[in-house]
C-alpha positions in Angstrom: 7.8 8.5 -32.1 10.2 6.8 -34.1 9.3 3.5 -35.9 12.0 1.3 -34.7 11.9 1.9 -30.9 9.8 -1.1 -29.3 7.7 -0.2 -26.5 6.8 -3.1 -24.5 3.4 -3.7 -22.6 2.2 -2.4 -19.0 4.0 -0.4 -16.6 7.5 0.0 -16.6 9.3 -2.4 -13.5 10.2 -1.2 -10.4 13.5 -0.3 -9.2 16.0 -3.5 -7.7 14.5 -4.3 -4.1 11.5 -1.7 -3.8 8.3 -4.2 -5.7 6.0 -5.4 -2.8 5.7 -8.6 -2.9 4.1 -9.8 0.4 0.2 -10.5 0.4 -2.1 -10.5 3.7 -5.5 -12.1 3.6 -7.9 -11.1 6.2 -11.4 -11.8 6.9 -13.5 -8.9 8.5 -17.4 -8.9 8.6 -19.3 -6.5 6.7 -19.3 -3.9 9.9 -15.1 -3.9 10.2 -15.1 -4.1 6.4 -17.2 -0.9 7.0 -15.3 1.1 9.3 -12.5 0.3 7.2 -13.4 2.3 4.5 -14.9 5.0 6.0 -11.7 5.7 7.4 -9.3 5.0 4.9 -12.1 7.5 2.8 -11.3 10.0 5.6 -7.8 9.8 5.0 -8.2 10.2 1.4 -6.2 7.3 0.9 -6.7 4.2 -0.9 -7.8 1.2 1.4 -4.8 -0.7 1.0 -2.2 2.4 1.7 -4.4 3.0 4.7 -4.2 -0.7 6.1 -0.6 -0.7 5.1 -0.1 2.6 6.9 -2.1 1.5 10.2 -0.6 -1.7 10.3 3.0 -0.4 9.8 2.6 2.2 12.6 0.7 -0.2 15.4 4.5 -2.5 14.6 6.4 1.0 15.3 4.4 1.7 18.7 4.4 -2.1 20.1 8.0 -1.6 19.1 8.6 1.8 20.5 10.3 3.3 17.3 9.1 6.0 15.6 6.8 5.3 12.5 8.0 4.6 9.2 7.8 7.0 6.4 5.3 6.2 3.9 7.1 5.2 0.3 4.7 6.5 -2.5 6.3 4.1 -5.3 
């Protein structure tokens, strides 16, 4: 590596107009909280791809449009 390139900290910044920004808190009990996981561990996904995933496909049906296609970033 050469001595005069700086290299700043953390991860480089997402393309313009693909960062999430949006937050959802929700309050499950310990049982939903449960089933959660387990299914998002069935998946092999991470629990918040899973949510986002479920969520964003229950919008398509209620909507009648096919489901979104996931965006890995």
């Amino acid at each position: 590596m050469r001595a005069d390139k700086k290299i700043g900290p953390g991860r480089p910044a997402f393309a313009e107009g693909t960062a999430r920004t949006g937050v959802f808190t929700i309050r499950v009990s310990d049982d939903e909280r449960a089933a959660i996981v387990a299914e998002a561990e069935r998946a092999g996904k991470p629990i918040t791809q899973w949510a986002r995933e479920a969520l964003l496909n229950q919008c398509a049906r209620s909507a009648g449009t096919p489901p979104p296609s996931a965006k890995p970033r």
